[in-house]
C-alpha positions as CSV (number, residue, x, y, z in Angstrom):
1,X,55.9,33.9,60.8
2,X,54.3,33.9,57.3
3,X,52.3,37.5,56.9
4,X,48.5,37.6,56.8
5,X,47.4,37.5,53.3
6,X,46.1,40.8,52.6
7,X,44.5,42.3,49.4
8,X,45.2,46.1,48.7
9,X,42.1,47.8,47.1
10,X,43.0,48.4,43.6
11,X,44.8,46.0,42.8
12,X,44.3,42.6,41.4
13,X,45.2,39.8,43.8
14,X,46.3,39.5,47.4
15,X,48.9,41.0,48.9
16,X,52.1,38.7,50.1
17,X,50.8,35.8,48.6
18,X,53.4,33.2,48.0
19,X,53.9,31.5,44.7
20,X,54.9,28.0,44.2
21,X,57.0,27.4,40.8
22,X,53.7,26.8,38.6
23,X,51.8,30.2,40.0
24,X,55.6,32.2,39.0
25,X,55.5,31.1,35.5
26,X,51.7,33.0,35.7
27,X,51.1,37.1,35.3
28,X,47.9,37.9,35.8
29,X,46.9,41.1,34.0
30,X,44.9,43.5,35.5
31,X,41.0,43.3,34.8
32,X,39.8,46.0,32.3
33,X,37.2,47.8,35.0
34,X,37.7,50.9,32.6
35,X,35.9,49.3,29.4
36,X,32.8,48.9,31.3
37,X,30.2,51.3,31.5
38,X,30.5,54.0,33.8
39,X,27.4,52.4,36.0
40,X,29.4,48.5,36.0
41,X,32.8,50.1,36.6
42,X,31.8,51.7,39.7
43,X,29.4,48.5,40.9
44,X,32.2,46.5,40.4
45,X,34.9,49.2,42.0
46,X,32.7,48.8,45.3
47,X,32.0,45.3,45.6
48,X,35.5,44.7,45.8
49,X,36.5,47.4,48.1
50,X,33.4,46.6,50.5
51,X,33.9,42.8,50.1
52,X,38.0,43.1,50.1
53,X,38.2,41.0,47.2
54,X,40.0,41.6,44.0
55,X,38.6,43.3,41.2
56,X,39.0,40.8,38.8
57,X,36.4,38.9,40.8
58,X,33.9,41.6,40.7
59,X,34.8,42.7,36.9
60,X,33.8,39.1,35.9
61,X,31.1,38.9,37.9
62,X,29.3,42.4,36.9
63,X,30.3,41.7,33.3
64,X,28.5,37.9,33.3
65,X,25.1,39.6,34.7
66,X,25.5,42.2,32.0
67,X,26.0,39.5,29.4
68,X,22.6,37.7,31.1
69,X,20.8,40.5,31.2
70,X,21.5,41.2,27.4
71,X,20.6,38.0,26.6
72,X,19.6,37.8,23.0
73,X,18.8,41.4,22.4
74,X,22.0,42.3,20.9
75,X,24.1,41.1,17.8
76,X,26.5,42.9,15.6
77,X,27.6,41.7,12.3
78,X,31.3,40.9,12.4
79,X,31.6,39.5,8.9
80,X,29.9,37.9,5.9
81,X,26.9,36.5,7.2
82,X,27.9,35.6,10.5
83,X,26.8,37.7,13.9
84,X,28.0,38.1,17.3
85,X,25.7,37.8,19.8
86,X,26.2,39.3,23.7
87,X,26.1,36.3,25.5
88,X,29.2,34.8,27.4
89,X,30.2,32.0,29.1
90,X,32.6,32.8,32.2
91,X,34.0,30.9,34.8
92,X,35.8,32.7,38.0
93,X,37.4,30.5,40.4
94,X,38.8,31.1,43.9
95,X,39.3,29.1,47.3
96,X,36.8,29.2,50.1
97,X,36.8,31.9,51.9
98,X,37.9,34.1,49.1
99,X,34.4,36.2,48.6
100,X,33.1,34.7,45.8
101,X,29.3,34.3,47.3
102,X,29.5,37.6,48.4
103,X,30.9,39.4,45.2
104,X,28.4,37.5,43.2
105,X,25.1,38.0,45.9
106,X,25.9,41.9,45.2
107,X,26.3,41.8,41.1
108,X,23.7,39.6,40.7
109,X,20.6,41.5,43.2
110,X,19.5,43.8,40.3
111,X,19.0,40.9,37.9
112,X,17.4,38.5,40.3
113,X,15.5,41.2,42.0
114,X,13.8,41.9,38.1
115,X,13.5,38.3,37.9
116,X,11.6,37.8,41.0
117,X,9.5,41.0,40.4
118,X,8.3,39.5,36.9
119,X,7.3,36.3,38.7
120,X,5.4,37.8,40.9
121,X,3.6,40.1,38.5
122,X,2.8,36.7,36.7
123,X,1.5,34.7,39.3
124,X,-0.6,37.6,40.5
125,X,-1.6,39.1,37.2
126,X,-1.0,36.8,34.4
127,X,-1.9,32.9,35.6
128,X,-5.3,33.4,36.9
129,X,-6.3,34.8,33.4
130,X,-4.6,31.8,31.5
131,X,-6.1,29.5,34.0
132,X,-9.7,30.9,33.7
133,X,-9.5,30.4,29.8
134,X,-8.0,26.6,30.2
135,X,-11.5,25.9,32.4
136,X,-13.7,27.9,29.6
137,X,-12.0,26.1,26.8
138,X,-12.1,22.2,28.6
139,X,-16.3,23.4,29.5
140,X,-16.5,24.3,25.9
141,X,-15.6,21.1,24.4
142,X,-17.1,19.3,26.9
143,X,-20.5,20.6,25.3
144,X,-19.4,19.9,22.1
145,X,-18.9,16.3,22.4
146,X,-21.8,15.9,24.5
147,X,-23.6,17.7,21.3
148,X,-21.5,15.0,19.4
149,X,-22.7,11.8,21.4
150,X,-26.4,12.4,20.5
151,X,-25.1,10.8,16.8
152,X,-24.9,13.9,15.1
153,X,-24.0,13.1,11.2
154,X,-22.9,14.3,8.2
155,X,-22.3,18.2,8.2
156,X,-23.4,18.7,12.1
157,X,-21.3,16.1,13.1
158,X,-18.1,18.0,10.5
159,X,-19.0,21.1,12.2
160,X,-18.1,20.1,15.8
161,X,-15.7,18.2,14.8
162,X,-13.9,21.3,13.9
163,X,-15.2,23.3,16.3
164,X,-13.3,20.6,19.1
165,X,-10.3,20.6,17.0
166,X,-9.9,24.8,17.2
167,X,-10.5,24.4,20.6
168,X,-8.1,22.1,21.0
169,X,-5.3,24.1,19.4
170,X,-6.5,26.8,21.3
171,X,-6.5,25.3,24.7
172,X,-2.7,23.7,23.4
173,X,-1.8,27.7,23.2
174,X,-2.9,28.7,26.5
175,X,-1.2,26.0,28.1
176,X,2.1,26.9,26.9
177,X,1.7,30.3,28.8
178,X,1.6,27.9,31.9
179,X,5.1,28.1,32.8
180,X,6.0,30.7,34.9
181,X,8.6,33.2,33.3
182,X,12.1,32.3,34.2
183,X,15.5,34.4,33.5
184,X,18.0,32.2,34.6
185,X,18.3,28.7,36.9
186,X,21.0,27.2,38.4
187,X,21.8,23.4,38.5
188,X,20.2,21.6,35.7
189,X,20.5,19.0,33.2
190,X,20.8,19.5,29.9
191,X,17.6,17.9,28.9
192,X,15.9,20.3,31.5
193,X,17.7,23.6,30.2
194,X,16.3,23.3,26.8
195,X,13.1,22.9,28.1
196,X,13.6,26.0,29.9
197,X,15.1,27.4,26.9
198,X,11.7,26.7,24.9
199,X,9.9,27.7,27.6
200,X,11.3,31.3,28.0
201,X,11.6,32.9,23.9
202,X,15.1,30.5,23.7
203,X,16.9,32.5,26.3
204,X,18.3,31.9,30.0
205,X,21.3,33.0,31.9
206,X,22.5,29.8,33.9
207,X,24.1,31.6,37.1
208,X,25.6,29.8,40.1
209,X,27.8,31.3,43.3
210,X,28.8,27.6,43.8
211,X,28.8,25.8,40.2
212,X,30.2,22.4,41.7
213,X,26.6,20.6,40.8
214,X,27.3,22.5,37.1
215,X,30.6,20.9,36.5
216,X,29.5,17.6,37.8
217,X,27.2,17.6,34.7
218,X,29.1,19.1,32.3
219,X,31.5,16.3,33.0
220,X,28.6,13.3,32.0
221,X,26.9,13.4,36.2
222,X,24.0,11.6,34.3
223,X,25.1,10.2,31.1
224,X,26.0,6.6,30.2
225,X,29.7,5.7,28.7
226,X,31.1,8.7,30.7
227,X,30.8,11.2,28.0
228,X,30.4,14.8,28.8
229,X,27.3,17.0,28.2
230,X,28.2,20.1,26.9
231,X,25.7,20.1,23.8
232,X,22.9,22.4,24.2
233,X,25.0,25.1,26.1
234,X,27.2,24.8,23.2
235,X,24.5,25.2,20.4
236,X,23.4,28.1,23.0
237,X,26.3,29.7,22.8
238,X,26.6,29.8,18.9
239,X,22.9,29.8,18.6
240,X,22.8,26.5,16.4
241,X,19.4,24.7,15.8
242,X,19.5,22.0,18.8
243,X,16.7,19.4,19.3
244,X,16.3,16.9,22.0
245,X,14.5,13.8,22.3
246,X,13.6,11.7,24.9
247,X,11.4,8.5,25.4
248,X,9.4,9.9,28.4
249,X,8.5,13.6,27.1
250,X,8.1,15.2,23.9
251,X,10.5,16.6,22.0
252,X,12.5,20.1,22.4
253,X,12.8,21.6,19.0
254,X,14.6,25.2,19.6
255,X,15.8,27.6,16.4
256,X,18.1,30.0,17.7
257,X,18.6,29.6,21.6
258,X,21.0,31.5,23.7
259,X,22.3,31.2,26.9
260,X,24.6,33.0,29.3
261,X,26.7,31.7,31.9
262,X,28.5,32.9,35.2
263,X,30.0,30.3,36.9
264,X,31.9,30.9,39.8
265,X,33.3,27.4,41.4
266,X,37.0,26.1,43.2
267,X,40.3,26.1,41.4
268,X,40.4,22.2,41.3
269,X,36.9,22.0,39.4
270,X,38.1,24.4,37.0
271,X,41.3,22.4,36.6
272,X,39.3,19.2,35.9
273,X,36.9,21.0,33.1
274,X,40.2,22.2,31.4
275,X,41.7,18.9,31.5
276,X,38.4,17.5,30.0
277,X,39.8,16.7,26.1
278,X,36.1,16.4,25.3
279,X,35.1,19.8,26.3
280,X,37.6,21.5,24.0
281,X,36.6,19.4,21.2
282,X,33.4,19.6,21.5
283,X,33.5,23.5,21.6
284,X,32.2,24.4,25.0
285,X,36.1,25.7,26.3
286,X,38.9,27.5,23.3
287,X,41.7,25.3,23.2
288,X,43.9,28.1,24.9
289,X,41.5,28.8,27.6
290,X,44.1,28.8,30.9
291,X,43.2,29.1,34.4
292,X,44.9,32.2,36.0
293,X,44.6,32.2,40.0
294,X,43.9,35.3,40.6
295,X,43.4,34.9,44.2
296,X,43.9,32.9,47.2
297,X,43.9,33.0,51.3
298,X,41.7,35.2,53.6
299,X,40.4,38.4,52.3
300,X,41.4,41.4,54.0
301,X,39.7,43.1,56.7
302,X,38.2,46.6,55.9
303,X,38.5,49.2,58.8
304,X,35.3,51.2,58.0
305,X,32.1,50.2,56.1
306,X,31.3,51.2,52.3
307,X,27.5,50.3,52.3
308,X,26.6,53.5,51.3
309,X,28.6,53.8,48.1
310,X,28.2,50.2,46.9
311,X,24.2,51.0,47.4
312,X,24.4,53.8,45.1
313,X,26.8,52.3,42.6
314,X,23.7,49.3,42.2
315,X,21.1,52.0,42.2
316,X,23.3,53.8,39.1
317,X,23.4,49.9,37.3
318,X,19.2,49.3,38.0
């Protein structure tokens, strides 16, 4: 009888896992838990040993909602001219079953917890007072043209037509502040992330437990000629100029956006992204990305509970 697949805290992948001839060929390095911060180390340290799952999965995990929660607020000048921003792009895969909702549910609480505590302090605080200066501002010019209609002419009538037209580029500037504040999404298309992206000071972290709806885009899910659509999360990336045009909306103009990604999705997807020519041409995966499988089968059953630890290793990283 084949033994139970078993993963040993501290180590990297499950226990008596058999490899076929491809998976032989394959060492899988250790995850670097020790260049984290002391605070991410041990988060990451007790999501695996509460979730039984190997630490490479929690490393990537705590080190893409680090990356997100960065976001733009960090560069360092690695050369003539050019900068390096914070913001990565990092795709975990494992089988079903293998704790990947779970490892990401427990990385990602503190960053989505923030998030939902800002959007609450914004529909509570914040949109009322927008929304009361939209209705003064469409009462305002209201009287003006009404002042207007009475055949107002030569200076009166240049007078309120300025005074409309600064109210107009006023009420334009509260209705951007409209959209509620958003620090990441999920499953979108391209056209809607760089809306989000100019919504939101050209920043967003896309994070997904189950990026199989991600992929599916990626890989042309709504484009003609079955091309990809990788373009604005690779301009994100880099932080190239990127606009976007389309016949039924306005046109997304964004200087500098950046975007973060964690990804965590099934071997096969992953297999089909790397085997995407496109995507390594276009930039969006290096050329010598691989695919190591750091995991598979059942995760291993844990005698006693570690609540208490992981719940003061994510108090130590808020």
């Amino acid at each position: 009888m084949r033994p139970p697949n078993v993963y040993i805290p501290g180590s990297t992948a499950a226990a008596n896992v058999p490899l076929n001839s491809d998976d032989a060929d394959e060492k899988i390095a250790p995850f670097p838990l020790h260049h984290l911060p002391p605070a991410a180390r041990a988060m990451a340290e007790a999501i695996a040993r509460i979730e039984r799952t190997p630490e490479t999965l929690a490393g990537c995990c705590v080190l893409g909602i680090m990356s997100a929660s960065i976001g733009a607020g960090l560069q360092v000048k690695n050369g003539p001219n050019r900068f390096a921003r914070a913001n990565l792009y990092i795709m975990a895969s494992a089988e079903s079953g293998s704790g990947k909702s779970e490892t990401f549910r427990h990385a990602a609480k503190p960053f989505l917890a923030y998030e939902q505590k800002m959007l609450e302090h914004w529909q509570a605080e914040i949109l009322p007072e927008h929304l009361a200066e939209v209705e003064m501002l469409e009462c305002e010019i209201s009287n003006l043209k009404k002042q207007a209609s009475k055949g107002k002419v030569g200076l009166e009538r240049t007078k309120i037509r300025d005074e409309i037209q600064a109210k107009k580029k006023a009420l334009g500037d509260v209705s951007k502040k409209l959209y509620p504040p958003c620090l990441s999404c999920d499953n979108v298309t391209s056209e809607k992330l760089a809306v989000m992206l100019q919504e939101n000071q050209e920043q967003i972290a896309s994070l997904s437990a189950d990026a199989k709806e991600i992929v599916d885009n990626l890989l042309g899910k709504y484009c003609k000629n079955d091309r990809t659509d990788d373009g604005v999360f690779v301009k994100s990336w880099s932080g190239d100029p990127c606009r976007v045009d389309r016949l039924v909306r306005d046109p997304v103009s964004l200087k500098r956006p950046c975007a973060a990604a964690l990804w965590f999705t099934q071997p096969d997807k992953l297999e089909t992204l790397l085997g995407k020519t496109e995507l390594t041409d276009g930039g969006l995966i290096l050329p010598h990305a691989r695919h190591a499988r750091a995991y598979r089968g059942r995760r291993g059953r844990h005698p006693g509970g570690h609540g208490g630890r992981l719940g003061r290793a994510r108090e130590q990283f808020d």
